[in-house]
matplotlib code that plots the C-alpha trace (Angstrom):
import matplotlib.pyplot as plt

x = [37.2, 39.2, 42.2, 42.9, 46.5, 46.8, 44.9, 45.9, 44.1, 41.0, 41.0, 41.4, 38.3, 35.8, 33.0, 33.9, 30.9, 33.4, 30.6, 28.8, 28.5, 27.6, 24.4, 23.7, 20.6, 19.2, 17.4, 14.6, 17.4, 19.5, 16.0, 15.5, 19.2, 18.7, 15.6, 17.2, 20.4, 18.1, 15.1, 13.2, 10.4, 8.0, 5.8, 6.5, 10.2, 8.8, 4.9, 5.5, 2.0, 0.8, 2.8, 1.6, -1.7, -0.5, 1.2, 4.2, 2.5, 5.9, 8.0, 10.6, 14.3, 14.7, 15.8, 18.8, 19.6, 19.9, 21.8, 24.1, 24.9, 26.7, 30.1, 29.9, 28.6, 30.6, 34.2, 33.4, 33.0, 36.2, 39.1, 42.1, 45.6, 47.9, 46.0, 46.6, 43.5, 39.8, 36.6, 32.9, 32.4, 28.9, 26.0, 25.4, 21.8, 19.7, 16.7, 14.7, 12.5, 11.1, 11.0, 13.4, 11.4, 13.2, 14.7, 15.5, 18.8, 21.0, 24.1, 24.8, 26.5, 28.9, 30.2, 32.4, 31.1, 33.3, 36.9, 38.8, 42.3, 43.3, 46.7, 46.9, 43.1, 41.0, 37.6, 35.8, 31.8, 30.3, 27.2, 25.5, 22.9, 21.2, 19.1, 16.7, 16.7, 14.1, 12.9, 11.5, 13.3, 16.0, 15.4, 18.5, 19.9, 22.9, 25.9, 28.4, 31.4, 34.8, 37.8, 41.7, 44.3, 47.5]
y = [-58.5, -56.8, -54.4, -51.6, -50.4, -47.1, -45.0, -47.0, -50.0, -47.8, -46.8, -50.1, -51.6, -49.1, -50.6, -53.4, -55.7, -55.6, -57.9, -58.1, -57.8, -60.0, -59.8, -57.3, -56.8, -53.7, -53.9, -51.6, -50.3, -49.2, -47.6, -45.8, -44.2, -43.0, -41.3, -39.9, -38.7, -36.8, -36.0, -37.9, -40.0, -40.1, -43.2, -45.3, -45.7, -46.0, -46.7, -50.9, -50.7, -48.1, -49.2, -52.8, -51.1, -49.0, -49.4, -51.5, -53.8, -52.8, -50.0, -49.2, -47.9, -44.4, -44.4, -42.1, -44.9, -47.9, -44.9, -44.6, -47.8, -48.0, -47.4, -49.7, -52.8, -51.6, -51.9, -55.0, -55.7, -53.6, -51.3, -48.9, -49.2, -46.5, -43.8, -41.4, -39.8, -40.5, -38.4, -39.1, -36.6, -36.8, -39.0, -37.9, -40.2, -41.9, -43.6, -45.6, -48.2, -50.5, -50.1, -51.7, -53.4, -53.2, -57.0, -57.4, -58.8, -56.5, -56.5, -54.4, -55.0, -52.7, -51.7, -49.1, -46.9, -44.0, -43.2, -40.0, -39.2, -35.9, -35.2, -36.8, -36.7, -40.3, -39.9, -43.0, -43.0, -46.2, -47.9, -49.2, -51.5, -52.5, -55.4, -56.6, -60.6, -61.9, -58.6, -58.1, -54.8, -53.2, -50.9, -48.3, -47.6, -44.9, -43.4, -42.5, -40.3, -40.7, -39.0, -41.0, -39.1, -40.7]
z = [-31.5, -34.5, -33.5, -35.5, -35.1, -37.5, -39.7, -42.4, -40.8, -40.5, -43.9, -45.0, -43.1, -44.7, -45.5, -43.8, -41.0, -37.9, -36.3, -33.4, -29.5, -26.5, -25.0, -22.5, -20.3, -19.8, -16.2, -14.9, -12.6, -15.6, -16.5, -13.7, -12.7, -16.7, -15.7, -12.4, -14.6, -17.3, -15.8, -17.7, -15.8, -18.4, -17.3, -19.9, -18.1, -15.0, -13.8, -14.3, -13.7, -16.3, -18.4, -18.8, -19.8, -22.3, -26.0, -25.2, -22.5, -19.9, -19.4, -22.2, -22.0, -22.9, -26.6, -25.5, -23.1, -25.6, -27.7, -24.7, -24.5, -28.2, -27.1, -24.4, -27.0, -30.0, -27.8, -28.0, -31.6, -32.5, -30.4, -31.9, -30.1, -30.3, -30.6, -28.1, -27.7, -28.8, -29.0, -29.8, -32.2, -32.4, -34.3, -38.2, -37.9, -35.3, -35.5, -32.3, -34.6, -32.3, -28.2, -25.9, -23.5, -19.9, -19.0, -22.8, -24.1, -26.5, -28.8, -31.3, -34.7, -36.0, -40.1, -40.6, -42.8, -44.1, -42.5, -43.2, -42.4, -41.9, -40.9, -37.5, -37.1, -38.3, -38.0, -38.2, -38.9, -37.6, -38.5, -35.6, -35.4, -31.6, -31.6, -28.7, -28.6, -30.6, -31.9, -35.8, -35.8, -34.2, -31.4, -32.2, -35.5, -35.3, -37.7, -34.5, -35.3, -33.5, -33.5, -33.3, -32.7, -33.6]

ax = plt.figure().add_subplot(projection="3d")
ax.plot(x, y, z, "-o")
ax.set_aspect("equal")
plt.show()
């Protein structure tokens, strides 16, 4: 875990692999409360049964699930103290390459990739990478944007 305590810390790290994650499971449950949540019970997320006949051989997360679960993995790669309030600002790129089979194993690994300070405003741009357990690709690929107010 790396601990950022100032802007100037942030700036510093640019460009800098903060590292990676634990493993986390993503369950069928997870799956389904997803689907509830967005309306989204596409049967690829949902029909076990289907969807062991069709293109993945199981049902898959939702790729705005496995995106959902970046801030959770990437506090756990790196956290800012002192700051006294933070915002996701948003996502400048995101890209789904490979499906996230449900009962899969990820972590994600985290660069910093561009920090700007202005006045008491840091936004940080983070690369994120989120990897399935023995996958050839990754299954999320993101550039998040947050906000540190110090």
């Amino acid at each position: 875990m790396r601990t950022f305590t100032s802007a100037d810390e942030l700036v510093a790290a640019a460009g800098q692999d903060l590292g990676t994650s634990g493993w986390h499971t993503v369950t069928q449950d997870q799956i389904n409360a997803f689907a509830d949540a967005t309306g989204d019970h596409q049967w690829i997320h949902l029909d076990a049964q289907r969807a062991a006949a069709g293109p993945f051989g199981t049902t898959i997360a939702h790729g705005f699930l496995t995106l959902s679960l970046v801030s959770m993995l990437a506090r756990e790669v790196y956290e800012v103290r002192g700051a006294r309030m933070v915002v996701n600002y948003g996502v400048n790129r995101v890209r789904f390459p490979a499906p996230l089979p449900s009962g899969s194993d990820v972590r994600a690994e985290v660069t910093i990739a561009e920090v700007t300070v202005a006045g008491d405003r840091t936004q940080v741009v983070s690369h994120v990478t989120v990897t399935a357990r023995d996958a050839d690709k990754p299954c999320c690929v993101a550039d998040t944007v947050a906000l540190f107010y110090f």
